[in-house]
MMTF fields as JSON, N, C-alpha, C and O atoms, coordinates in Angstrom:
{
  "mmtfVersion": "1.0.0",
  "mmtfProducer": "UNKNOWN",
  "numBonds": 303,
  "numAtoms": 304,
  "numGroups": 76,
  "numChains": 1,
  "numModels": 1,
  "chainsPerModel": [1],
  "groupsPerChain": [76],
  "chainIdList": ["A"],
  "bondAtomList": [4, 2, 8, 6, 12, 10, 16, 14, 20, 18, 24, 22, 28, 26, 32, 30, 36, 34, 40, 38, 44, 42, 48, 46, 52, 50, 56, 54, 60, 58, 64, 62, 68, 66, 72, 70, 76, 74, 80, 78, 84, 82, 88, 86, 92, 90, 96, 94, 100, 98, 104, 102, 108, 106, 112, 110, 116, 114, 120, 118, 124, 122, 128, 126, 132, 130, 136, 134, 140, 138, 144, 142, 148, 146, 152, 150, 156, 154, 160, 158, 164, 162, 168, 166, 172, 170, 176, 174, 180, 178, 184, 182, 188, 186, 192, 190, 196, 194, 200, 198, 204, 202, 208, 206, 212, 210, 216, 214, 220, 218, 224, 222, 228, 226, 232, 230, 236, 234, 240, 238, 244, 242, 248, 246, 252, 250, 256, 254, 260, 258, 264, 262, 268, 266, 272, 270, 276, 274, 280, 278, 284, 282, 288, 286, 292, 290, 296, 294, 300, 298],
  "bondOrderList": [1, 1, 1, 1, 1, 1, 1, 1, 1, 1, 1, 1, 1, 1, 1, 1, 1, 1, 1, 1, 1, 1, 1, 1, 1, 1, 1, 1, 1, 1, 1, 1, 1, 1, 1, 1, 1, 1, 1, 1, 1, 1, 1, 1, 1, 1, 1, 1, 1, 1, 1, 1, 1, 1, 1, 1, 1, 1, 1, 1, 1, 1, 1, 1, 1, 1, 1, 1, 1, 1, 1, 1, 1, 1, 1],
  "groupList": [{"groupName": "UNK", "atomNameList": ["N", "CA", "C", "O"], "elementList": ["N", "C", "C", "O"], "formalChargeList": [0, 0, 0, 0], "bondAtomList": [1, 0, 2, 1, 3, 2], "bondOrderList": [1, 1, 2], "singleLetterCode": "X", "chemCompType": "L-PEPTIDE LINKING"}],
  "groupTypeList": [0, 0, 0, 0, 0, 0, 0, 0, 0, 0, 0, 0, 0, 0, 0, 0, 0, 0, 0, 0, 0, 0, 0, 0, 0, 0, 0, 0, 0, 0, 0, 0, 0, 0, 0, 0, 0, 0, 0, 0, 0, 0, 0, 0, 0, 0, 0, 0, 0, 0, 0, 0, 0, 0, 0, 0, 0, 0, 0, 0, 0, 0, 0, 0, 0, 0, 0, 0, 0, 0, 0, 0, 0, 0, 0, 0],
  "groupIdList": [1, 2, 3, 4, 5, 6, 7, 8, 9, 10, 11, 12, 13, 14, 15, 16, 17, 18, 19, 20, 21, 22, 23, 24, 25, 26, 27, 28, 29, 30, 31, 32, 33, 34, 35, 36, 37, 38, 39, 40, 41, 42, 43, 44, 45, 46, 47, 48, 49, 50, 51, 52, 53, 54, 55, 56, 57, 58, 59, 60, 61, 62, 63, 64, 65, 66, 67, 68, 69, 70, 71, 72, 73, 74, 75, 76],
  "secStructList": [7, 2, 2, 2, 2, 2, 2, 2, 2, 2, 2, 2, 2, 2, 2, 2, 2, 2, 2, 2, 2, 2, 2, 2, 6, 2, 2, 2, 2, 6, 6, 7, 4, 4, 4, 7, 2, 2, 2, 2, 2, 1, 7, 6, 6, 6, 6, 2, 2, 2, 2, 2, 2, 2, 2, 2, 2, 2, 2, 2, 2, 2, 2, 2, 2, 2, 2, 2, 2, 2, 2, 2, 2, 2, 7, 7],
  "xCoordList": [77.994, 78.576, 80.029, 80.613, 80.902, 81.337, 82.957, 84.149, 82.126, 83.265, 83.508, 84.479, 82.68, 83.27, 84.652, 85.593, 84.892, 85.89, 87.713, 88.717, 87.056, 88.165, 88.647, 89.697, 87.464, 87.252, 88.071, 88.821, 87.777, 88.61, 90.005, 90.821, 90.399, 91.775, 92.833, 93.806, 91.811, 92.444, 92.916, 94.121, 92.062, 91.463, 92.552, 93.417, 92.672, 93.642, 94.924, 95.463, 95.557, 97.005, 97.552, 98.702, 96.53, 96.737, 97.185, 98.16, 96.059, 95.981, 97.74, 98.24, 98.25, 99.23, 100.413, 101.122, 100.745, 101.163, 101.439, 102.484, 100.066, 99.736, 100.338, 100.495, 100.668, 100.779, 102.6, 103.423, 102.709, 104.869, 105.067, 106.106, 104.083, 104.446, 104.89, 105.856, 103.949, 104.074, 104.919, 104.5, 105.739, 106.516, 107.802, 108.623, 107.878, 108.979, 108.998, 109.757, 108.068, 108.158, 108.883, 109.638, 108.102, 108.252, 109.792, 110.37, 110.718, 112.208, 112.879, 114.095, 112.284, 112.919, 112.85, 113.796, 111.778, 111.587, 112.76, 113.617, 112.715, 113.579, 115.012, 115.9, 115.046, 116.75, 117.593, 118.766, 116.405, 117.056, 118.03, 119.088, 118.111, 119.288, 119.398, 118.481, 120.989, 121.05, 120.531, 120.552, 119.638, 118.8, 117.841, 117.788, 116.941, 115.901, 114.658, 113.521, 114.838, 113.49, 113.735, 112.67, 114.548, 114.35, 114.101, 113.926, 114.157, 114.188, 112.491, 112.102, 111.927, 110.838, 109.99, 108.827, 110.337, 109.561, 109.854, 109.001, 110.972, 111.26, 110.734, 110.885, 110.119, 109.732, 108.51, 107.551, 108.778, 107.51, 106.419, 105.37, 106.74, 104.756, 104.768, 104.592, 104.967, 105.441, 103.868, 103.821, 103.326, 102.324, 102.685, 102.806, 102.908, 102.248, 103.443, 103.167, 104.429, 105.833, 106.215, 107.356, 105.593, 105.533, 104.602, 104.692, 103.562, 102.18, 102.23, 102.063, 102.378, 103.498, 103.903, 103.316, 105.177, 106.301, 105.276, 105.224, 104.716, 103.953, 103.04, 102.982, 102.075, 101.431, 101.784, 101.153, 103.23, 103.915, 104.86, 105.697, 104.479, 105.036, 104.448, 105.016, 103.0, 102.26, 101.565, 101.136, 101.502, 101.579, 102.219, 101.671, 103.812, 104.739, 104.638, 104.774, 104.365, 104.705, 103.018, 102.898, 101.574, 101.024, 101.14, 100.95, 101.542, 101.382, 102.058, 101.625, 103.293, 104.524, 103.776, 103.743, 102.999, 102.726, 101.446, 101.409, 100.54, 99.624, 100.011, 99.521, 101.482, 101.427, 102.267, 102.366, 103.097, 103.736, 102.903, 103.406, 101.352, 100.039, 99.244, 98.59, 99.432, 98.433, 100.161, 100.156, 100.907, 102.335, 101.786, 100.916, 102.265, 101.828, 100.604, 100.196, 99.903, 98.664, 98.114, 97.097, 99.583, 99.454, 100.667, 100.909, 101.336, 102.6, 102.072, 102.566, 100.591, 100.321, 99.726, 99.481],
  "yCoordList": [88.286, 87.317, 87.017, 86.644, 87.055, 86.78, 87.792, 87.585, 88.688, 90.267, 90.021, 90.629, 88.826, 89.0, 88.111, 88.524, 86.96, 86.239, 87.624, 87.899, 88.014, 89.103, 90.198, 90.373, 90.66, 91.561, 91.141, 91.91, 89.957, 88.842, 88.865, 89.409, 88.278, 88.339, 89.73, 89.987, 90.379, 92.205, 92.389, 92.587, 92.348, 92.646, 92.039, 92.716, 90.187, 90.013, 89.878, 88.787, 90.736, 90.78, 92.245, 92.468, 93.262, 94.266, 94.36, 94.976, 93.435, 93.542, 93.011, 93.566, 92.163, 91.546, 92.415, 92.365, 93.219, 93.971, 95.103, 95.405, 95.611, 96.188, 96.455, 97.441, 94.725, 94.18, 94.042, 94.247, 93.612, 93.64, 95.269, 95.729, 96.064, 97.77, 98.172, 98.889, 97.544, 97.941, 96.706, 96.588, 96.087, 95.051, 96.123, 96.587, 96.36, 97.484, 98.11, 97.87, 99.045, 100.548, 100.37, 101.117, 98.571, 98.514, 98.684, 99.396, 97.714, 97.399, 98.36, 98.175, 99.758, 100.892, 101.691, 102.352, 101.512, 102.522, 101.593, 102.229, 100.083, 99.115, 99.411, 99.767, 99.261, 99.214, 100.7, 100.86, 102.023, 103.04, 103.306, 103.721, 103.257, 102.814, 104.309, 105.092, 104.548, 106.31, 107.257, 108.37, 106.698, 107.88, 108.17, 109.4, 107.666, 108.028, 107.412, 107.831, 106.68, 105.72, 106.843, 107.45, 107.608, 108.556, 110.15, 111.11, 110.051, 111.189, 111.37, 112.49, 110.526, 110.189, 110.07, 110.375, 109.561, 109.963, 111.269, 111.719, 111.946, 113.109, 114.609, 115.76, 114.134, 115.333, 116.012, 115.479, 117.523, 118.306, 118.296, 118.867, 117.453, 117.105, 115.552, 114.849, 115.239, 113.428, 112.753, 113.313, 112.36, 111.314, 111.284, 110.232, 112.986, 112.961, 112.449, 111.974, 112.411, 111.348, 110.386, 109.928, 110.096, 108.529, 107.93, 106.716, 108.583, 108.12, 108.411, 107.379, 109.316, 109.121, 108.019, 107.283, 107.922, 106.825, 105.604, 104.777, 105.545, 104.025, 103.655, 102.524, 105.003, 104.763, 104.467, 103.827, 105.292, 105.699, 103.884, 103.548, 103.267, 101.944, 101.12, 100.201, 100.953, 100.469, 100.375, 99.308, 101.185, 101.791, 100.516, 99.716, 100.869, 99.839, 98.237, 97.228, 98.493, 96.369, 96.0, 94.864, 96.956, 96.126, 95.974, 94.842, 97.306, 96.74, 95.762, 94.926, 95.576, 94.2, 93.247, 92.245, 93.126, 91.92, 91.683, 90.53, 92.393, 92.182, 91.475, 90.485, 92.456, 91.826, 90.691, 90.106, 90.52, 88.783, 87.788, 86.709, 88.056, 87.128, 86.976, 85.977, 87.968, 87.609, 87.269, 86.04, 87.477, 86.741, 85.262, 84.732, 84.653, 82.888, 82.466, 81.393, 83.497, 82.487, 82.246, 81.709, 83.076, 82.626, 81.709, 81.252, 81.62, 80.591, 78.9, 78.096, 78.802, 77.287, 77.062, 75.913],
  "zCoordList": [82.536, 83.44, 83.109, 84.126, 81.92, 81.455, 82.223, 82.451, 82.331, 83.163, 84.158, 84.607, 85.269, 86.847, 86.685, 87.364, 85.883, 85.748, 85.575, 86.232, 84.267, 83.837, 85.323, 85.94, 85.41, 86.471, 87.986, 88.587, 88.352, 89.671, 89.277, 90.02, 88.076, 87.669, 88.184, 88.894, 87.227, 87.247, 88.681, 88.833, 89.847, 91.135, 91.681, 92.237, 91.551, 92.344, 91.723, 91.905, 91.019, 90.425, 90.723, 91.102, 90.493, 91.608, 92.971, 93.401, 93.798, 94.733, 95.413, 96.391, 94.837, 94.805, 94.814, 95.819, 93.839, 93.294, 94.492, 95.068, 94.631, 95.933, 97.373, 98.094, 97.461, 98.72, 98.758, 99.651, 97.374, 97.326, 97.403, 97.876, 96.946, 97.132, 98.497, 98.757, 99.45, 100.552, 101.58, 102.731, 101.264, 101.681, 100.982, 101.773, 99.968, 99.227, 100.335, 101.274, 100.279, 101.352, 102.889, 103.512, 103.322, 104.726, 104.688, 105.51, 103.282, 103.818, 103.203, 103.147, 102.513, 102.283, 103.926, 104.356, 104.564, 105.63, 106.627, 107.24, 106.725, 107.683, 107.37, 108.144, 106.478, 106.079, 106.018, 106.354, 105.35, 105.588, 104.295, 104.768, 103.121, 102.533, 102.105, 101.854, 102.079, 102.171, 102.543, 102.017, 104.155, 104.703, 103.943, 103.907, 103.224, 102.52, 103.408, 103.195, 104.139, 104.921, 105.782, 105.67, 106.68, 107.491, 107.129, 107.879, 105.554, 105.484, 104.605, 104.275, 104.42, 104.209, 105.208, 104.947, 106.749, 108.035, 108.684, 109.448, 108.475, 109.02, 108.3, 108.709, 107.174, 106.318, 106.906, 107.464, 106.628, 106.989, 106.411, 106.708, 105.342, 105.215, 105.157, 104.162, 106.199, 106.552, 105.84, 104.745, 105.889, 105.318, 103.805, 103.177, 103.071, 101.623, 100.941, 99.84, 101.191, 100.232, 100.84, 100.78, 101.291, 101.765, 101.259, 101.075, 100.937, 100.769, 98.829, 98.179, 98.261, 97.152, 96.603, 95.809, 97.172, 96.904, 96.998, 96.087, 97.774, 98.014, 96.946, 96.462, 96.473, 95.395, 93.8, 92.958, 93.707, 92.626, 92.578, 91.741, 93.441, 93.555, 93.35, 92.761, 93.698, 93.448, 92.082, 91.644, 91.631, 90.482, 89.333, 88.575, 89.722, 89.045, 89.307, 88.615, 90.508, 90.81, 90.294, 89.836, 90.336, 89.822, 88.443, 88.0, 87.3, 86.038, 85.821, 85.028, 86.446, 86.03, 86.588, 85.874, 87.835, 87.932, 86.976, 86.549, 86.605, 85.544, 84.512, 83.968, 84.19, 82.817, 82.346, 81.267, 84.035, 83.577, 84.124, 84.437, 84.328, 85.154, 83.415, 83.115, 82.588, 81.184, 80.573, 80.635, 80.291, 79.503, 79.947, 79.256, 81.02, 81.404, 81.447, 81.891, 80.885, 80.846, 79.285, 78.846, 78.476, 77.078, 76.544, 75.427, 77.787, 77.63, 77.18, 76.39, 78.273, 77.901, 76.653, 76.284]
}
């Protein structure tokens, strides 16, 4: 019983993480910055580096957000 607590934590700091990945992606694909948001929809294998980049992002924003979610919760 003791694991669903740990387990919820994990779940939603990811999920979080997750969710700024793809808020990233949206204002890399919105903004375009050096043609990379178009050159990321214009590619001949359009889904798989986009789909990539998104994971390979996700990736990053959840461990950072993991690990400044267990940093403050040893701050108190």
């Amino acid at each position: 019983m003791t694991e669903t607590p740990k387990l919820r934590f994990y779940l939603s700091h990811v999920g979080i993480g997750m969710g700024l990945s793809a808020v990233f992606m949206a204002a890399i694909l919105w903004a375009d910055p050096l043609g990379l948001g178009s050159l990321l929809v214009r590619s001949s294998e359009h889904p798989l580096p986009l789909l990539l980049l998104w994971f390979f992002c996700a990736l990053t924003f959840s461990s950072v957000q993991l690990g400044v979610a267990i940093m403050l919760r040893f701050e108190r």
